[in-house]
N, C-alpha and C positions, 0 to 999 in steps of 0.2 A: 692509847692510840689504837684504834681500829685499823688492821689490815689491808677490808677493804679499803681506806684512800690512801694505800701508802704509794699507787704505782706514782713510780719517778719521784719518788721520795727518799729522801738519804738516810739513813739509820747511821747513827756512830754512842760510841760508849768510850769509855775510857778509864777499864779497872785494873789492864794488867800488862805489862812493856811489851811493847810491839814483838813482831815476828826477827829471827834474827839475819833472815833470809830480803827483809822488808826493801830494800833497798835494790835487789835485784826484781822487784815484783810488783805493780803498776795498785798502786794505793785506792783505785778505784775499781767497784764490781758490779757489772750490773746482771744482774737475777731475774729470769724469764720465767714467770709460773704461770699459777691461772687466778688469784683471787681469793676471796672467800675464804672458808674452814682451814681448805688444804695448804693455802698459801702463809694462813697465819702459824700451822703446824712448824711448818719447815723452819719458818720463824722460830720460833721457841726451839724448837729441838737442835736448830742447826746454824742459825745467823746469830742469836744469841751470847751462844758461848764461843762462838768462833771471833765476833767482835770483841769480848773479854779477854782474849787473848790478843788479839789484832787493833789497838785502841785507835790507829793511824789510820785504816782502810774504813772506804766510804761504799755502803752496800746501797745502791738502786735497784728496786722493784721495778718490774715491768709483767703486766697483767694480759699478755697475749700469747700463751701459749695456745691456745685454738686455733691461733693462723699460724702459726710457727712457721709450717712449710712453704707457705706463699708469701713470709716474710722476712727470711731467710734467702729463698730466691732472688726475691729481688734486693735484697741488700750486696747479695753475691753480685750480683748483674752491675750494682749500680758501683761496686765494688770500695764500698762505706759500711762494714756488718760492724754494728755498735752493741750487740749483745754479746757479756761472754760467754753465759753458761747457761741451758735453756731447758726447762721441766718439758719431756716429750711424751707422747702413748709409743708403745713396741713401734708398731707400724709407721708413726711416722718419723721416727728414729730412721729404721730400716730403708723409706724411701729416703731423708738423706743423706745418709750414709752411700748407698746404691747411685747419689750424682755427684757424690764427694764434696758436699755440702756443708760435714760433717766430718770432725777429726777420728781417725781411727786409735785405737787404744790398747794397751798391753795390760791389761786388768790385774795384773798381779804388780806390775813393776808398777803400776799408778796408785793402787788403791790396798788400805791397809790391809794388814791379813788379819784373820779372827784372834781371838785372845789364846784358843789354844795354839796359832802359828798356822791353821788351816789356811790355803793360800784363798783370794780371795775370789778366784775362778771358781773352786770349789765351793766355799759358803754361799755364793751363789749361784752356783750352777745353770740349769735349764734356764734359767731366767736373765741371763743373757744372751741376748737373739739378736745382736747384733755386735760386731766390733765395734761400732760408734754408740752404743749403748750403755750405760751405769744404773741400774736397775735399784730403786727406791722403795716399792711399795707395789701388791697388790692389792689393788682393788674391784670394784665391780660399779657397773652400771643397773641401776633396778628401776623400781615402782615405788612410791608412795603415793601414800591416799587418804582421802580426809576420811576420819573415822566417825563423825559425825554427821558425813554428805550421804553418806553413799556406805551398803554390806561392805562386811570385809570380803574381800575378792581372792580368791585362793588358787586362781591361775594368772596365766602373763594375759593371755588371751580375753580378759576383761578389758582391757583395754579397745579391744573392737566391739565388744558390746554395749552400744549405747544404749539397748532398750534396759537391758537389766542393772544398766551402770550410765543413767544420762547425764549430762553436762559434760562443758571443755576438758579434753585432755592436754598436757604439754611432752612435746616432742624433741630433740635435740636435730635441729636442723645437719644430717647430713644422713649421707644411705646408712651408714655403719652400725647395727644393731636392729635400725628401724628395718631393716630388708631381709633379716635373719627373724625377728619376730613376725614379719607378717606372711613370711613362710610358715613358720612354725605351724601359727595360729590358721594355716589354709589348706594343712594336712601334711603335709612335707614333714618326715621323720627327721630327728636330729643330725643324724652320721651320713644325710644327703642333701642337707642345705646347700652346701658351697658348690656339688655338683651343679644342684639346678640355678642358684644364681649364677653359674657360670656359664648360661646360655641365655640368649635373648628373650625367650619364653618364659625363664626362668625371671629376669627382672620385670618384664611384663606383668606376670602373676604378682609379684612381692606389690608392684608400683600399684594392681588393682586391686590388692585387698588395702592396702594403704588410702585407695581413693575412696572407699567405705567410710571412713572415718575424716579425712583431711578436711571438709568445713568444721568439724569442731576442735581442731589443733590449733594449738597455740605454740609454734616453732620458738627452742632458744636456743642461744650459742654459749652461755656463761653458765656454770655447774650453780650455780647463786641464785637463777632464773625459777627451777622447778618450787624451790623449796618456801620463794616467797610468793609465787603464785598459789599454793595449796594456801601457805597460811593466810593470805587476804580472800580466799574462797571463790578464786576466779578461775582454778580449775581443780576438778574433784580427782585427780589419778594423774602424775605425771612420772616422767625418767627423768633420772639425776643419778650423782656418783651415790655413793651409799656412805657413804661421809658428811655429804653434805644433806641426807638426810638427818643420820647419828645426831648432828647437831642440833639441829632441828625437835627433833622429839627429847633427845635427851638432856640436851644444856636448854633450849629454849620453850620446854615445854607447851610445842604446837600439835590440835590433835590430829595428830598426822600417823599412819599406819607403815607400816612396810612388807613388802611383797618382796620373797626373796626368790620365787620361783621363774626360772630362765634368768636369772640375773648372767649378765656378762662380762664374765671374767676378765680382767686385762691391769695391764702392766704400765709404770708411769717410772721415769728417769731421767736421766743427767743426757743431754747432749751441747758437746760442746762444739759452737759454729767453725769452721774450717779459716786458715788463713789468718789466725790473729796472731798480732805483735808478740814479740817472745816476752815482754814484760806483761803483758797480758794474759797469756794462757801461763806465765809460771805461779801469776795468780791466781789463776783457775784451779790450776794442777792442787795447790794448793788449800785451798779451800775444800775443793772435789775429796780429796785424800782424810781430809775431817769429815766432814758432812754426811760420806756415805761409810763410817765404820759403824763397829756394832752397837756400840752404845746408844751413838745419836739417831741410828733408825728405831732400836728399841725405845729411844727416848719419843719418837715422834708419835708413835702410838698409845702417847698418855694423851695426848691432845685432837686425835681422830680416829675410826675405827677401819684405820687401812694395816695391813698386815706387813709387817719390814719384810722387806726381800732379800734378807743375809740369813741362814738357816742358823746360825750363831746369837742373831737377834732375840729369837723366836721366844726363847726362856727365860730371856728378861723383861718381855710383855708385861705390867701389871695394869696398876688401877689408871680410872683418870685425874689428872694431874687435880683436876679444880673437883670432880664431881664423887672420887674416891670411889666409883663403880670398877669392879673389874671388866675389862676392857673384853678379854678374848670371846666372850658370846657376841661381842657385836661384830665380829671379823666376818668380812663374807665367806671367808675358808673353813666358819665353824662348822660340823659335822651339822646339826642344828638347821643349818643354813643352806647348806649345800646340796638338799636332796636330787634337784634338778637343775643343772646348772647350763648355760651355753658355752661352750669353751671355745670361745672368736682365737680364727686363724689370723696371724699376724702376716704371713708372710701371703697370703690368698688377698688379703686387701692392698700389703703395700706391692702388689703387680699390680691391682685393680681397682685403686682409689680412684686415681686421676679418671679414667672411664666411668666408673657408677657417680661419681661426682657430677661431673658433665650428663649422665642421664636423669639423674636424683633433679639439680637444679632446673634442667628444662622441666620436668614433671612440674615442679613448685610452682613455676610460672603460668603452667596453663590457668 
C-alpha cells in the first residue's frame, strides 16, 4: 500500500497484546503529516511497530500539514479540533504555540531519555525552539534539476537565470525561502537578509527580483509536486525538501541532479493541538513517548535522508533499509553538503509569517 492514498485511511495490525494503559487511552489516532516519502518514513519507523505493540488502536492519516496553522485556527474557533498529533515546521510550531493553539510540554517528564539516561532536553537540545515543539528531523529545502535538460548549475542563483538555464522552474508557493533567495541572488550578503526583509524596500526588492522570473514558475504547495514535475520534464530546476528528492534519484532512479548550495536548513516535529479529551491526548502522550525516542528516529533515516534530531540518534544512522546505501552523505548536515548553507530564522518569520504572507499572496495575484 502506497502512502500516498492512505490520508484518512486506518492502518491496524495485530501481532502483539495491546497497551496495558489501553483502556485509559482513546483507541483512535489521527496523524497529521505531509504525504509522500516523509510521511511513508514515519510510517515504517514509527506507526509500524508502535501498532505491533498497540494491536486495538486505529491510526488515521491526514495529509495537511501545509495548512496546519490555518487549520487548526479554525477548528479551535469552530471548537471541533479532530486532529491529535500534527507534523509541523519550527515556526509554525512557534506561531501556535505563541496563540495557545498548542499544548505546551515538559520534554523530559513527556519524552523518553536516551539510552545512556541523557534526559531528553539535552539529546536534543538547541533543537527545541519551542515548548509546544517535539523536534523529529532536520532537514533542508533545495534544488533539483534535470540533468539531462539543462548544465549542472553550481549556484542557487541559477534559478533566476533563464537565459543560461531556460525553461519552467517550480516554486513552493509561500514567501518563506523564496524571499531569502531572491535576496541573496540580488546582492544582499548572507548575515543581512532578515535586516533588509524586515523593511518595506526590503520586500519590494526580494518581490522584484522574484518578478524576473514569475511567468515561468510553476507554484506548489505539496513536497511531492517538485519531484514529479522534473521527472515528467515539465520543469528543468525546482525546490522541494531534499528528501523527497533522495527518492527521487536514489529509489527511483529519475535523472534528476541536486543543488545543495543555500539549501535551507529547518526543522519538522510533533505538535500537539491544544484542548483535547484526556482520553485523547493520553493517547498522544503515548504514542509521542515511542515515536520520538532514539531508536525510532535513528530508525527513520533508513528510509529518507533527513537527519534524526536526538543527538543519541546520530550513531545509529546506517544504510538504507531497501537500497543498503549508507545513508549519511545523503544528510543535508553532511560536511560534503553543507558548504554554503542558509540558516532560516525560525523565530524572525513566526513574528512575520502572517504579514509577508498577506504581501507574498497579493504579489501572486497581480
Amino acid at each position: 500500500m502506497k502512502l500516498s492514498k492512505m490520508s484518512a485511511l486506518a492502518v491496524t495490525t495485530a501481532l502483539c497484546a495491546p497497551s496495558a494503559f489501553a483502556e485509559e487511552m482513546a483507541n483512535e489516532l489521527t496523524l497529521v503529516s505531509w504525504g509522500g516519502a516523509y510521511q511513508a518514513s514515519q510510517h515504517k519507523a514509527y506507526v509500524e511497530p508502535y501498532l505491533a505493540q498497540n494491536p486495538d488502536v486505529k491510526i488515521i492519516w491526514d495529509e495537511s500539514s501545509a495548512e496546519a496553522v490555518a487549520k487548526i485556527r479554525a477548528m479551535n474557533e469552530a471548537g471541533n479540533v479532530t486532529w491529535d498529533l500534527v507534523d509541523a515546521v519550527a515556526s509554525d510550531s512557534m506561531r501556535l504555540c505563541d496563540e495557545g493553539l498548542a499544548e505546551e510540554i515538559d520534554h523530559d517528564e513527556v519524552l523518553a531519555a536516551a539510552p545512556d539516561g541523557t534526559p531528553a532536553s539535552e539529546d536534543f537540545g538547541d533543537l527545541i525552539v519551542s515548548d509546544c515543539f517535539v523536534p523529529q528531523i532536520v532537514y533542508s529545502t533545495t534544488f533539483g534539476y534535470r540533468t539531462d535538460l539543462i548544465d549542472q548549475p553550481d549556484s542557487v542563483c541559477a534559478i533566476f537565470d533563464t537565459e543560461k538555464y531556460p525553461g519552467k522552474r517550480s516554486l513552493q508557493k509561500r514567501p518563506i525561502d523564496n524571499m531569502e533567495w531572491a535576496l541573496y541572488c540580488d546582492g544582499v550578503a548572507k548575515d543581512e537578509i532578515y535586516d533588509v526583509l524586515g523593511t518595506d524596500e526590503g520586500v519590494d526588492q526580494a518581490l522584484a527580483k522574484l518578478d524576473t522570473i514569475k511567468d515561468q514558475v510553476v507554484w506548489w504547495t505539496a513536497g511531492a509536486e517538485t519531484p514529479q514535475l522534473l521527472a515528467d520534464g515539465e520543469v528543468v530546476m525546482g525546490s522541494t525538501f531534499n528528501g523527497r528528492l533522495f527518492s527521487a534519484i536514489a529509489e527511483q532512479n529519475q535523472p534528476i541532479g541536486m543543488l545543495w548550495d543555500m539549501q535551507s536548513f529547518d526543522l519538522d516535529g510533533w505538535v500537539i493541538p491544544a484542548g483535547l479529551p484526556a482520553d485523547r491526548k493520553a493517547r498522544v502522550m503515548d504514542f509521542l513517548k515511542f515515536a520520538t525516542d532514539t531508536q525510532r528516529l535513528a530508525d527513520q533515516a533508513a528510509y529518507i535522508s533527513y537527519g534524526p534530531a536526538r543527538a543519541s540518534s546520530a550513531p545509529l544512522v546506517g544504510k538504507h533499509a531497501e537500497l543498503g546505501i549508507e545513508m549519511a552523505p545523503h544528510m543535508p548536515t553532511d560536511p560534503a553538503n553543507a558548504g554554503n548553507v542558509h540558516t532560516y530564522d525560525y523565530e524572525w518569520w513566526a513574528d512575520n509569517r502572517d504579514d509577508l504572507d498577506a504581501k507574498f499572496q497579493a504579489w501572486l495575484a497581480k
